[in-house]
Phi, psi and omega in degrees: 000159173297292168318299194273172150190103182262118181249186202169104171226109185262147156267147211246336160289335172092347210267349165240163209244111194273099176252145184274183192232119157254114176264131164207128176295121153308103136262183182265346133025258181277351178261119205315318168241064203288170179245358184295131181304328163301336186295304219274002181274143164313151190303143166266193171300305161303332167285326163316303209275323195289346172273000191252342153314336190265313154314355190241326160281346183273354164266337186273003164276345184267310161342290185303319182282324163308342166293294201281339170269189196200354179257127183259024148283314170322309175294292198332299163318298185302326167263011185263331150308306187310320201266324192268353173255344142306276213307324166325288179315319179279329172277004177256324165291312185049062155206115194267129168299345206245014212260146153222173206297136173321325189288309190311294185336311202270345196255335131352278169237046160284339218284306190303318175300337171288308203296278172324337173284310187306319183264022158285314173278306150353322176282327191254315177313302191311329183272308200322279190330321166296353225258289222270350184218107158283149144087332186294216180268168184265144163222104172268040148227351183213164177243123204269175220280326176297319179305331173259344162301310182289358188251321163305322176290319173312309169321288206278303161340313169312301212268318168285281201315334170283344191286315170347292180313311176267018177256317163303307196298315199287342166313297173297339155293303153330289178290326164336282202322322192308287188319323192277006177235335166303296188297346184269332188276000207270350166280018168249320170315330169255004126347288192282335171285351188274283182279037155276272144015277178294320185278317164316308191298303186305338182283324167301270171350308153327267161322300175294336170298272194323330197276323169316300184341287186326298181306321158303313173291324184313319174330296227302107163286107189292150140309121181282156168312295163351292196309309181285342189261319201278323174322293202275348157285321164299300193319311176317296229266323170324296176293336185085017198225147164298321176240134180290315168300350168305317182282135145336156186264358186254344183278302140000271241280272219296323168283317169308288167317000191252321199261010178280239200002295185298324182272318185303337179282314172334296176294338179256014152293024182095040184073312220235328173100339203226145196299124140283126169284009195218019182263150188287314179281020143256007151094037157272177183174172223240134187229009159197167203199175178220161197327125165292144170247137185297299219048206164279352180229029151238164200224133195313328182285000164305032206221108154236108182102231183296292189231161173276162179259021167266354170314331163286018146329309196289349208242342181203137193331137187256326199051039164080017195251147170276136153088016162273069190217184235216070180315106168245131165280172191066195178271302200265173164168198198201145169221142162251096163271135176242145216268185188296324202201146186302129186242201068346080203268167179229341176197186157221113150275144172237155182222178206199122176316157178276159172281356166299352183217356187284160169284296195213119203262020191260030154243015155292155179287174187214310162252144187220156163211134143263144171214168190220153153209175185239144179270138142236189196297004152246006157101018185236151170254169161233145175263152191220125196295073158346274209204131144233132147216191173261145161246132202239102179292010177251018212215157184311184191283293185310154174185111190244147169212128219278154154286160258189344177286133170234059231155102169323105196242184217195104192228150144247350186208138191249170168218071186340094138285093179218171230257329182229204142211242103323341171120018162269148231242337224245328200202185189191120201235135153243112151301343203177134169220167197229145096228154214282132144158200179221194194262142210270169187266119186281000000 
Protein backbone atom coordinates (compact mmCIF):
# COMPACT_ATOMS: atom_id res chain seq x y z
CA UNK A 1 0.00 0.00 0.00
CA UNK A 2 0.92 3.65 -0.33
CA UNK A 3 0.59 5.12 3.13
CA UNK A 4 1.82 1.89 5.03
CA UNK A 5 3.70 -0.89 5.17
CA UNK A 6 3.10 -4.00 7.45
CA UNK A 7 5.45 -6.24 7.69
CA UNK A 8 4.81 -9.92 9.82
CA UNK A 9 7.67 -12.24 9.98
CA UNK A 10 7.21 -16.02 12.29
CA UNK A 11 9.84 -18.06 13.09
CA UNK A 12 8.37 -21.28 12.73
CA UNK A 13 11.21 -22.96 14.96
CA UNK A 14 10.01 -21.42 17.85
CA UNK A 15 13.43 -20.90 19.08
CA UNK A 16 13.22 -16.89 19.13
CA UNK A 17 10.59 -14.77 20.24
CA UNK A 18 8.30 -13.83 17.39
CA UNK A 19 6.75 -10.26 17.28
CA UNK A 20 5.29 -8.69 14.30
CA UNK A 21 7.01 -5.24 13.26
CA UNK A 22 5.02 -2.02 12.24
CA UNK A 23 6.83 0.22 9.70
CA UNK A 24 5.01 2.99 8.73
CA UNK A 25 6.59 5.69 6.89
CA UNK A 26 5.93 9.71 8.59
CA UNK A 27 3.95 11.03 5.68
CA UNK A 28 1.66 13.95 6.39
CA UNK A 29 -0.67 11.45 6.19
CA UNK A 30 -0.70 9.85 9.50
CA UNK A 31 -0.02 13.38 10.84
CA UNK A 32 -2.70 14.77 12.87
CA UNK A 33 -1.45 18.27 12.39
CA UNK A 34 -0.07 17.91 8.98
CA UNK A 35 0.80 21.32 6.95
CA UNK A 36 -0.45 19.44 3.50
CA UNK A 37 -3.43 21.38 2.45
CA UNK A 38 -4.75 17.79 1.97
CA UNK A 39 -4.44 16.91 5.25
CA UNK A 40 -6.71 19.90 6.57
CA UNK A 41 -10.02 18.59 3.99
CA UNK A 42 -12.11 15.98 4.95
CA UNK A 43 -11.48 12.15 4.15
CA UNK A 44 -13.16 11.57 0.60
CA UNK A 45 -14.45 8.05 -0.66
CA UNK A 46 -11.32 7.01 -1.67
CA UNK A 47 -9.62 7.19 1.50
CA UNK A 48 -12.65 5.57 2.99
CA UNK A 49 -12.39 2.53 0.80
CA UNK A 50 -8.55 2.30 1.18
CA UNK A 51 -9.19 2.40 4.88
CA UNK A 52 -11.28 -0.37 5.30
CA UNK A 53 -8.96 -1.95 3.23
CA UNK A 54 -6.17 -1.49 5.67
CA UNK A 55 -8.50 -2.73 8.44
CA UNK A 56 -9.30 -5.70 6.82
CA UNK A 57 -5.58 -6.86 6.26
CA UNK A 58 -4.70 -5.88 9.64
CA UNK A 59 -7.49 -8.12 11.04
CA UNK A 60 -6.81 -10.80 9.12
CA UNK A 61 -2.78 -10.66 10.05
CA UNK A 62 -3.72 -10.44 13.52
CA UNK A 63 -5.89 -13.39 13.21
CA UNK A 64 -2.92 -15.26 11.90
CA UNK A 65 -0.65 -14.08 14.70
CA UNK A 66 -3.26 -15.18 17.59
CA UNK A 67 -3.10 -19.24 16.08
CA UNK A 68 0.17 -19.16 16.35
CA UNK A 69 1.40 -17.43 19.16
CA UNK A 70 1.15 -18.58 22.65
CA UNK A 71 2.67 -15.38 24.16
CA UNK A 72 0.75 -12.94 25.90
CA UNK A 73 2.51 -10.12 25.55
CA UNK A 74 2.66 -10.95 22.02
CA UNK A 75 -1.42 -10.91 21.81
CA UNK A 76 -1.02 -7.73 23.98
CA UNK A 77 0.83 -5.82 21.32
CA UNK A 78 -0.94 -7.10 18.72
CA UNK A 79 -4.30 -5.32 19.83
CA UNK A 80 -3.06 -2.63 21.27
CA UNK A 81 -1.58 -1.84 17.66
CA UNK A 82 -4.71 -2.76 16.57
CA UNK A 83 -7.00 -0.92 18.54
CA UNK A 84 -4.52 2.44 17.54
CA UNK A 85 -4.89 1.92 14.08
CA UNK A 86 -8.95 1.93 14.33
CA UNK A 87 -9.10 5.07 16.19
CA UNK A 88 -6.70 6.35 13.73
CA UNK A 89 -8.95 5.17 10.84
CA UNK A 90 -12.09 6.40 12.27
CA UNK A 91 -10.79 9.53 12.67
CA UNK A 92 -9.45 10.20 9.55
CA UNK A 93 -12.85 9.02 7.96
CA UNK A 94 -15.53 10.22 10.27
CA UNK A 95 -18.22 8.04 8.67
CA UNK A 96 -19.29 4.80 10.66
CA UNK A 97 -19.82 1.96 8.38
CA UNK A 98 -22.88 0.68 9.90
CA UNK A 99 -24.95 4.98 8.93
CA UNK A 100 -27.43 5.00 6.53
CA UNK A 101 -28.11 7.01 3.60
CA UNK A 102 -29.78 10.11 3.90
CA UNK A 103 -31.96 9.18 0.69
CA UNK A 104 -33.30 5.87 2.26
CA UNK A 105 -34.09 7.72 5.33
CA UNK A 106 -36.41 10.61 3.72
CA UNK A 107 -38.31 8.10 1.17
CA UNK A 108 -38.74 6.02 4.56
CA UNK A 109 -40.67 8.28 5.75
CA UNK A 110 -42.87 9.78 3.04
CA UNK A 111 -43.53 5.95 2.16
CA UNK A 112 -45.39 6.00 6.33
CA UNK A 113 -46.95 9.54 5.89
CA UNK A 114 -48.73 8.00 2.86
CA UNK A 115 -49.38 5.11 4.39
CA UNK A 116 -51.16 7.25 7.28
CA UNK A 117 -53.25 9.59 4.77
CA UNK A 118 -54.70 6.55 2.80
CA UNK A 119 -56.09 5.15 6.24
CA UNK A 120 -57.11 8.30 7.26
CA UNK A 121 -59.26 9.09 4.16
CA UNK A 122 -60.27 5.63 4.29
CA UNK A 123 -61.73 6.42 7.66
CA UNK A 124 -63.57 9.34 6.97
CA UNK A 125 -65.45 7.55 3.82
CA UNK A 126 -66.27 4.91 6.14
CA UNK A 127 -68.59 7.62 8.54
CA UNK A 128 -69.83 8.96 5.85
CA UNK A 129 -71.26 6.22 4.75
CA UNK A 130 -72.34 5.48 7.76
CA UNK A 131 -73.92 8.85 8.17
CA UNK A 132 -75.50 8.82 5.29
CA UNK A 133 -76.85 5.00 4.88
CA UNK A 134 -77.51 3.48 8.13
CA UNK A 135 -78.10 -0.14 8.34
CA UNK A 136 -76.98 -0.31 4.77
CA UNK A 137 -73.60 -2.46 2.90
CA UNK A 138 -70.61 0.11 4.16
CA UNK A 139 -68.83 1.59 0.58
CA UNK A 140 -65.80 2.97 1.55
CA UNK A 141 -64.70 4.89 -0.95
CA UNK A 142 -67.42 7.16 -2.74
CA UNK A 143 -71.45 7.63 -2.15
CA UNK A 144 -73.01 7.86 -5.08
CA UNK A 145 -74.67 10.35 -6.86
CA UNK A 146 -78.30 9.67 -6.34
CA UNK A 147 -77.86 9.87 -2.89
CA UNK A 148 -76.30 13.55 -2.62
CA UNK A 149 -79.32 14.64 -5.02
CA UNK A 150 -81.42 13.14 -2.94
CA UNK A 151 -80.43 14.90 0.41
CA UNK A 152 -80.24 18.09 -1.60
CA UNK A 153 -83.92 17.80 -2.96
CA UNK A 154 -84.45 17.14 1.36
CA UNK A 155 -82.62 20.12 1.90
CA UNK A 156 -83.82 22.37 -0.10
CA UNK A 157 -87.85 21.52 0.95
CA UNK A 158 -86.67 21.94 4.08
CA UNK A 159 -85.56 25.50 3.39
CA UNK A 160 -88.91 26.32 1.33
CA UNK A 161 -91.33 25.26 3.79
CA UNK A 162 -89.50 26.65 6.51
CA UNK A 163 -89.10 29.88 4.71
CA UNK A 164 -92.98 29.35 3.84
CA UNK A 165 -93.52 29.37 7.71
CA UNK A 166 -91.71 32.35 8.59
CA UNK A 167 -93.12 34.55 5.64
CA UNK A 168 -96.63 33.58 7.27
CA UNK A 169 -95.43 34.17 10.92
CA UNK A 170 -93.73 37.55 10.03
CA UNK A 171 -97.42 38.34 8.24
CA UNK A 172 -98.96 37.74 11.46
CA UNK A 173 -96.37 39.93 13.38
CA UNK A 174 -97.08 42.64 10.69
CA UNK A 175 -100.54 42.71 11.29
CA UNK A 176 -100.17 42.60 15.09
CA UNK A 177 -98.17 45.78 15.32
CA UNK A 178 -100.73 47.15 12.38
CA UNK A 179 -103.62 46.63 14.94
CA UNK A 180 -101.48 47.60 18.14
CA UNK A 181 -100.67 51.09 16.32
CA UNK A 182 -104.33 51.73 14.92
CA UNK A 183 -105.09 51.48 18.70
CA UNK A 184 -102.32 53.51 20.30
CA UNK A 185 -102.99 56.08 17.76
CA UNK A 186 -106.75 56.15 17.94
CA UNK A 187 -105.83 56.45 22.49
CA UNK A 188 -103.66 58.73 21.89
CA UNK A 189 -105.93 61.00 19.64
CA UNK A 190 -108.51 60.91 22.58
CA UNK A 191 -106.03 61.58 24.72
CA UNK A 192 -104.96 64.73 23.00
CA UNK A 193 -108.89 65.65 22.82
CA UNK A 194 -109.38 65.11 26.31
CA UNK A 195 -106.47 67.71 26.91
CA UNK A 196 -107.39 69.78 23.97
CA UNK A 197 -110.73 70.15 26.07
CA UNK A 198 -109.03 70.36 29.59
CA UNK A 199 -106.39 73.25 27.99
CA UNK A 200 -108.88 75.05 26.49
CA UNK A 201 -111.33 75.07 29.82
CA UNK A 202 -107.87 76.40 31.56
CA UNK A 203 -107.56 79.16 29.03
CA UNK A 204 -111.34 80.08 29.48
CA UNK A 205 -110.76 80.30 33.15
CA UNK A 206 -107.50 82.34 32.38
CA UNK A 207 -109.46 85.07 30.13
CA UNK A 208 -112.03 85.62 32.88
CA UNK A 209 -109.44 86.27 35.53
CA UNK A 210 -107.50 88.69 33.26
CA UNK A 211 -110.71 90.69 31.98
CA UNK A 212 -111.77 90.75 35.80
CA UNK A 213 -108.34 91.97 36.54
CA UNK A 214 -108.73 94.58 33.77
CA UNK A 215 -112.15 95.61 35.15
CA UNK A 216 -110.55 96.28 38.52
CA UNK A 217 -108.02 98.11 37.67
CA UNK A 218 -109.82 100.31 35.18
CA UNK A 219 -112.43 100.72 38.98
CA UNK A 220 -109.51 101.50 40.49
CA UNK A 221 -108.55 105.61 40.19
CA UNK A 222 -104.97 105.89 39.99
CA UNK A 223 -103.33 108.85 41.12
CA UNK A 224 -101.92 110.31 37.48
CA UNK A 225 -98.51 112.03 37.05
CA UNK A 226 -100.06 114.82 36.71
CA UNK A 227 -101.78 114.76 39.89
CA UNK A 228 -98.70 113.58 41.61
CA UNK A 229 -96.45 116.60 40.24
CA UNK A 230 -99.28 118.81 41.34
CA UNK A 231 -99.51 117.01 45.13
CA UNK A 232 -95.70 117.92 45.60
CA UNK A 233 -95.65 121.43 44.35
CA UNK A 234 -98.31 122.20 46.72
CA UNK A 235 -96.89 120.29 49.24
CA UNK A 236 -93.05 122.62 48.20
CA UNK A 237 -94.95 126.21 48.59
CA UNK A 238 -96.60 125.15 51.89
CA UNK A 239 -93.46 124.18 53.19
CA UNK A 240 -91.60 126.48 51.53
CA UNK A 241 -88.69 124.58 50.50
CA UNK A 242 -87.15 123.74 46.99
CA UNK A 243 -86.54 119.77 47.68
CA UNK A 244 -88.90 117.60 49.23
CA UNK A 245 -85.83 115.57 50.99
CA UNK A 246 -85.12 118.16 52.85
CA UNK A 247 -88.41 117.82 55.13
CA UNK A 248 -88.86 115.14 57.75
CA UNK A 249 -90.81 111.81 57.62
CA UNK A 250 -93.27 113.49 60.12
CA UNK A 251 -93.67 116.82 58.32
CA UNK A 252 -94.90 114.21 55.15
CA UNK A 253 -96.80 112.07 57.40
CA UNK A 254 -98.85 115.24 58.96
CA UNK A 255 -99.41 117.08 55.24
CA UNK A 256 -100.49 113.99 53.79
CA UNK A 257 -102.97 113.34 56.73
CA UNK A 258 -104.18 117.52 56.14
CA UNK A 259 -104.91 115.88 52.54
CA UNK A 260 -107.15 112.32 53.85
CA UNK A 261 -109.27 115.26 55.91
CA UNK A 262 -109.74 117.30 52.69
CA UNK A 263 -110.88 114.78 50.50
CA UNK A 264 -113.07 112.67 53.32
CA UNK A 265 -114.48 116.31 53.78
CA UNK A 266 -115.20 116.73 50.24
CA UNK A 267 -117.12 113.09 49.81
CA UNK A 268 -119.14 114.30 52.54
CA UNK A 269 -120.11 117.41 50.74
CA UNK A 270 -122.63 115.55 48.40
CA UNK A 271 -120.02 112.54 47.47
CA UNK A 272 -117.70 114.47 44.64
CA UNK A 273 -117.11 117.86 46.65
CA UNK A 274 -118.58 119.61 43.65
CA UNK A 275 -121.63 122.13 42.70
CA UNK A 276 -124.56 120.65 41.25
CA UNK A 277 -126.68 122.63 39.41
CA UNK A 278 -129.45 120.02 38.94
CA UNK A 279 -130.38 119.36 42.49
CA UNK A 280 -134.36 119.51 43.32
CA UNK A 281 -133.33 121.51 46.69
CA UNK A 282 -131.70 124.14 44.60
CA UNK A 283 -134.71 124.85 42.33
CA UNK A 284 -133.97 122.67 39.68
CA UNK A 285 -136.75 120.30 38.56
CA UNK A 286 -137.42 117.40 35.90
CA UNK A 287 -139.74 118.73 32.91
CA UNK A 288 -140.03 116.33 30.98
CA UNK A 289 -139.99 112.30 30.90
CA UNK A 290 -140.54 109.31 28.37
CA UNK A 291 -142.92 106.47 29.80
CA UNK A 292 -142.99 105.63 33.52
CA UNK A 293 -143.06 101.93 34.21
CA UNK A 294 -145.98 101.45 36.25
CA UNK A 295 -146.04 97.65 37.47
CA UNK A 296 -148.53 96.18 39.68
CA UNK A 297 -147.94 98.69 43.01
CA UNK A 298 -148.06 101.76 40.90
CA UNK A 299 -150.73 103.76 40.69
CA UNK A 300 -151.77 106.41 38.08
CA UNK A 301 -152.82 109.44 39.83
CA UNK A 302 -149.58 109.90 40.97
CA UNK A 303 -149.11 111.52 37.08
CA UNK A 304 -149.35 115.62 37.06
CA UNK A 305 -149.59 116.77 33.92
CA UNK A 306 -146.62 115.55 31.91
CA UNK A 307 -144.47 114.04 34.63
CA UNK A 308 -144.89 112.23 37.52
CA UNK A 309 -144.18 113.13 40.99
CA UNK A 310 -142.16 110.58 41.93
CA UNK A 311 -139.33 112.01 38.95
CA UNK A 312 -137.85 114.31 41.39
CA UNK A 313 -135.91 111.06 42.40
CA UNK A 314 -133.71 111.90 39.66
CA UNK A 315 -132.68 115.42 41.42
CA UNK A 316 -131.97 114.12 44.73
CA UNK A 317 -129.46 112.23 46.88
CA UNK A 318 -130.41 108.05 47.32
CA UNK A 319 -128.07 107.62 49.91
CA UNK A 320 -127.28 104.68 48.37
CA UNK A 321 -130.56 102.69 49.30
CA UNK A 322 -131.93 100.25 46.22
CA UNK A 323 -135.12 101.22 44.97
CA UNK A 324 -134.99 105.06 45.40
CA UNK A 325 -134.97 105.80 42.00
CA UNK A 326 -136.76 107.27 39.38
CA UNK A 327 -138.62 103.88 36.91
CA UNK A 328 -138.47 104.59 32.84
CA UNK A 329 -140.12 101.68 31.01
CA UNK A 330 -138.11 99.47 28.08
CA UNK A 331 -134.45 99.67 28.09
CA UNK A 332 -134.63 103.14 26.69
CA UNK A 333 -136.01 106.57 27.43
CA UNK A 334 -135.22 110.35 28.41
CA UNK A 335 -135.66 113.01 31.15
CA UNK A 336 -135.25 117.03 30.42
CA UNK A 337 -134.28 118.62 33.37
CA UNK A 338 -134.13 122.58 34.22
CA UNK A 339 -131.29 123.30 36.08
CA UNK A 340 -131.65 126.11 38.89
CA UNK A 341 -129.78 128.72 36.98
CA UNK A 342 -127.88 129.48 32.95
CA UNK A 343 -124.54 127.63 33.60
CA UNK A 344 -120.84 127.01 31.83
CA UNK A 345 -121.68 123.20 31.92
CA UNK A 346 -118.21 120.98 32.61
CA UNK A 347 -119.21 117.71 33.36
CA UNK A 348 -122.37 115.18 34.18
CA UNK A 349 -121.99 112.79 36.74
CA UNK A 350 -124.91 109.77 36.77
CA UNK A 351 -125.14 107.39 39.75
CA UNK A 352 -126.45 103.92 40.19
CA UNK A 353 -126.97 101.74 43.69
CA UNK A 354 -123.85 99.82 44.38
CA UNK A 355 -123.83 96.33 43.85
CA UNK A 356 -123.03 95.46 47.52
CA UNK A 357 -126.49 96.28 48.53
CA UNK A 358 -128.82 96.22 44.69
CA UNK A 359 -131.35 93.31 44.47
CA UNK A 360 -130.73 93.31 40.57
CA UNK A 361 -128.24 96.14 38.98
CA UNK A 362 -129.33 94.76 35.17
CA UNK A 363 -131.76 97.58 34.76
CA UNK A 364 -128.96 100.58 34.84
CA UNK A 365 -128.74 102.41 31.92
CA UNK A 366 -125.80 101.92 29.84
CA UNK A 367 -125.01 103.74 26.64
CA UNK A 368 -126.16 107.39 27.19
CA UNK A 369 -125.79 111.29 25.64
CA UNK A 370 -126.61 114.47 27.00
CA UNK A 371 -127.26 117.37 25.24
CA UNK A 372 -128.02 120.89 26.39
CA UNK A 373 -129.74 124.57 25.17
CA UNK A 374 -130.80 127.65 26.51
CA UNK A 375 -134.24 128.98 26.40
CA UNK A 376 -134.82 132.49 25.70
CA UNK A 377 -137.65 135.03 25.79
CA UNK A 378 -138.89 133.78 22.25
CA UNK A 379 -138.64 130.42 23.04
CA UNK A 380 -135.97 129.32 20.57
CA UNK A 381 -133.49 127.35 21.26
CA UNK A 382 -129.91 125.98 19.85
CA UNK A 383 -129.32 122.37 21.09
CA UNK A 384 -125.71 121.30 21.73
CA UNK A 385 -124.17 117.44 22.19
CA UNK A 386 -122.70 117.62 25.79
CA UNK A 387 -121.16 114.11 26.33
CA UNK A 388 -122.10 110.26 24.99
CA UNK A 389 -120.75 107.57 27.54
CA UNK A 390 -121.21 104.01 28.85
CA UNK A 391 -121.90 103.54 32.38
CA UNK A 392 -119.70 100.52 33.24
CA UNK A 393 -121.20 98.60 36.40
CA UNK A 394 -117.79 97.57 37.35
CA UNK A 395 -116.74 100.87 37.89
CA UNK A 396 -117.74 103.50 41.16
CA UNK A 397 -121.76 104.06 41.77
CA UNK A 398 -120.81 107.89 40.93
CA UNK A 399 -119.50 108.33 37.46
CA UNK A 400 -118.52 111.70 36.05
CA UNK A 401 -117.72 112.34 32.29
CA UNK A 402 -116.32 116.33 31.03
CA UNK A 403 -118.26 117.87 28.00
CA UNK A 404 -117.13 117.55 24.94
CA UNK A 405 -117.51 121.28 23.87
CA UNK A 406 -114.14 123.21 24.15
CA UNK A 407 -115.47 126.18 23.36
CA UNK A 408 -117.78 127.85 26.32
CA UNK A 409 -121.63 127.63 25.61
CA UNK A 410 -124.46 128.79 28.10
CA UNK A 411 -127.41 125.92 28.87
CA UNK A 412 -130.04 126.04 31.35
CA UNK A 413 -131.66 123.02 30.67
CA UNK A 414 -130.27 119.30 29.54
CA UNK A 415 -131.55 116.40 28.41
CA UNK A 416 -130.66 112.83 29.59
CA UNK A 417 -131.14 110.21 26.84
CA UNK A 418 -130.49 106.35 26.78
CA UNK A 419 -130.54 103.95 24.32
CA UNK A 420 -129.81 100.76 26.06
CA UNK A 421 -129.34 99.17 29.44
CA UNK A 422 -127.91 96.26 31.25
CA UNK A 423 -130.30 94.02 30.28
CA UNK A 424 -133.39 94.34 31.90
CA UNK A 425 -136.03 94.13 28.99
CA UNK A 426 -139.07 95.63 31.42
CA UNK A 427 -137.31 99.11 32.88
CA UNK A 428 -134.81 101.44 33.38
CA UNK A 429 -134.22 102.83 36.86
CA UNK A 430 -132.43 106.07 37.39
CA UNK A 431 -131.39 107.19 40.66
CA UNK A 432 -129.41 110.51 40.17
CA UNK A 433 -128.04 112.93 37.58
CA UNK A 434 -125.57 115.84 38.08
CA UNK A 435 -124.47 118.55 36.67
CA UNK A 436 -121.17 120.32 36.60
CA UNK A 437 -120.06 123.82 35.52
CA UNK A 438 -119.92 127.71 36.72
CA UNK A 439 -121.62 130.56 36.38
CA UNK A 440 -120.92 132.47 33.16
CA UNK A 441 -118.62 135.52 34.04
CA UNK A 442 -120.45 139.01 33.68
Amino acid sequence: MSSSTVSLTANRSGASLIRPTLTADKKPSFDFAGNDETDALPATGADTSRAKDLSHSIKEASETVLERSKDAVLTKNTNSTTKLRKRTVVKKGSVPSSSRPPWKTAVSVIVKNLGLLVILVLFIQMIRRLAFNQGGSFDPVLVSNSDYERRIAEVEAFLKTTTKMMQVQVEIVDRKLESEIAGLKSELSKRMDAEHVVILNKFGEYDGRIESMEKSLMATEWLSKDEFDKFVEEFKVKKGVDDIGELKLDEIRAFAREIVEKEIGKHAADGLGRVDYAVASGGAMVLKHSEAFTGSSRVLSWFSGNVRNDAVKVLQPSFGQPGECFPLKGDSGFVEIKLRAAIVPEAITLEHVSKSVAFDRSSAPKDCKVSGWLHNDEDTSKEHLLTKFTYDLEKSTAQTFHVLEVDPILIDTIRLQFTSNHGSPTHTCIYRVRVHGHLPVV
